[in-house]
C-alpha positions in Angstrom: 85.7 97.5 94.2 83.0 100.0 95.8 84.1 104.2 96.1 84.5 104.9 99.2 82.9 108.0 98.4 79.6 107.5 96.6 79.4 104.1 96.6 79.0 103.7 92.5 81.5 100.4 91.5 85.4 101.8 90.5 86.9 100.7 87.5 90.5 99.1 87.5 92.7 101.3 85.1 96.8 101.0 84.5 99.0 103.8 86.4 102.1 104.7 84.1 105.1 107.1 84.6 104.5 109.6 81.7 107.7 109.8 80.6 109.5 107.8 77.9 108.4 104.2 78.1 105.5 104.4 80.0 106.4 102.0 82.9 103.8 101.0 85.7 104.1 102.8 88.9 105.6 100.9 91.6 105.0 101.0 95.6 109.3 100.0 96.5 110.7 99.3 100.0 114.8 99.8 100.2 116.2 96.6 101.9 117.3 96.5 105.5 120.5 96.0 105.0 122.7 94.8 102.5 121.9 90.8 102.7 118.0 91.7 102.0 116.2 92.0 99.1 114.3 95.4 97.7 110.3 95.0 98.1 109.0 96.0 94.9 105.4 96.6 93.3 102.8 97.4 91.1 100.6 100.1 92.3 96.7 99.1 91.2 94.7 102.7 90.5 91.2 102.2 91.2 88.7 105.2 89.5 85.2 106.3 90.4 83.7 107.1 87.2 80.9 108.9 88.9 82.6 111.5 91.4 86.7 111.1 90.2 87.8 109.5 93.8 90.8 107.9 93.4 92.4 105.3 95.1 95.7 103.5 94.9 96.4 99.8 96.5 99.8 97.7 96.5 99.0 95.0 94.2 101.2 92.2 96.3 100.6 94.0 100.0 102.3 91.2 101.4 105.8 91.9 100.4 106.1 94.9 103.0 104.7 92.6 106.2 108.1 92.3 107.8 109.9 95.9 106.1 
Protein backbone atom coordinates (compact mmCIF):
# COMPACT_ATOMS: atom_id res chain seq x y z
CA UNK A 1 0.00 0.00 0.00
CA UNK A 2 1.26 3.71 -1.10
CA UNK A 3 1.15 6.72 1.92
CA UNK A 4 -1.12 8.88 1.11
CA UNK A 5 1.11 11.34 2.25
CA UNK A 6 4.52 11.06 0.64
CA UNK A 7 4.00 8.42 -1.40
CA UNK A 8 6.99 6.04 0.03
CA UNK A 9 5.34 2.13 0.26
CA UNK A 10 3.63 1.50 4.10
CA UNK A 11 4.52 -1.43 5.90
CA UNK A 12 1.76 -3.79 7.28
CA UNK A 13 2.31 -4.02 11.15
CA UNK A 14 -0.17 -5.84 14.00
CA UNK A 15 -2.47 -3.29 16.13
CA UNK A 16 -2.74 -4.76 19.84
CA UNK A 17 -4.74 -3.57 22.95
CA UNK A 18 -1.82 -2.94 25.37
CA UNK A 19 -3.17 -4.34 28.13
CA UNK A 20 -2.89 -7.91 29.43
CA UNK A 21 -3.04 -10.30 26.50
CA UNK A 22 -2.33 -8.28 23.86
CA UNK A 23 -5.39 -8.88 21.64
CA UNK A 24 -5.80 -7.40 18.04
CA UNK A 25 -7.86 -4.32 17.69
CA UNK A 26 -11.15 -4.88 16.24
CA UNK A 27 -13.57 -2.55 14.02
CA UNK A 28 -17.38 -4.18 15.81
CA UNK A 29 -20.83 -3.27 14.65
CA UNK A 30 -23.75 -4.10 17.53
CA UNK A 31 -26.51 -6.08 15.76
CA UNK A 32 -29.75 -4.64 14.71
CA UNK A 33 -31.79 -6.27 16.77
CA UNK A 34 -31.77 -9.24 18.74
CA UNK A 35 -32.12 -12.04 15.76
CA UNK A 36 -28.76 -10.54 14.08
CA UNK A 37 -25.41 -11.21 14.44
CA UNK A 38 -22.45 -8.74 15.85
CA UNK A 39 -20.12 -7.57 12.81
CA UNK A 40 -16.74 -8.07 14.05
CA UNK A 41 -13.05 -7.31 12.80
CA UNK A 42 -9.66 -7.08 12.65
CA UNK A 43 -8.40 -3.64 12.21
CA UNK A 44 -5.16 -3.73 9.60
CA UNK A 45 -2.56 -0.71 10.76
CA UNK A 46 -0.75 0.39 7.79
CA UNK A 47 2.76 2.62 8.69
CA UNK A 48 4.79 5.06 6.66
CA UNK A 49 8.21 4.51 7.67
CA UNK A 50 9.27 7.68 6.09
CA UNK A 51 6.83 10.54 7.47
CA UNK A 52 4.89 8.33 10.51
CA UNK A 53 1.25 8.66 8.54
CA UNK A 54 -0.87 6.17 9.84
CA UNK A 55 -3.61 4.50 8.48
CA UNK A 56 -6.20 1.97 9.71
CA UNK A 57 -8.45 -0.35 7.25
CA UNK A 58 -11.21 -3.03 8.33
CA UNK A 59 -9.58 -6.17 7.26
CA UNK A 60 -13.14 -7.85 6.07
CA UNK A 61 -14.93 -4.31 4.96
CA UNK A 62 -17.65 -6.30 3.75
CA UNK A 63 -19.21 -7.39 6.99
CA UNK A 64 -20.64 -3.79 7.66
CA UNK A 65 -22.34 -3.44 3.83
CA UNK A 66 -25.90 -3.91 5.11
CA UNK A 67 -25.23 -2.50 9.16
Amino acid sequence: MECMRCGAGTKLVQLVDPGPGGCPICARAKPKSIWDSEKMCVVDCYVCPQCGHIELTASKPELFRDI
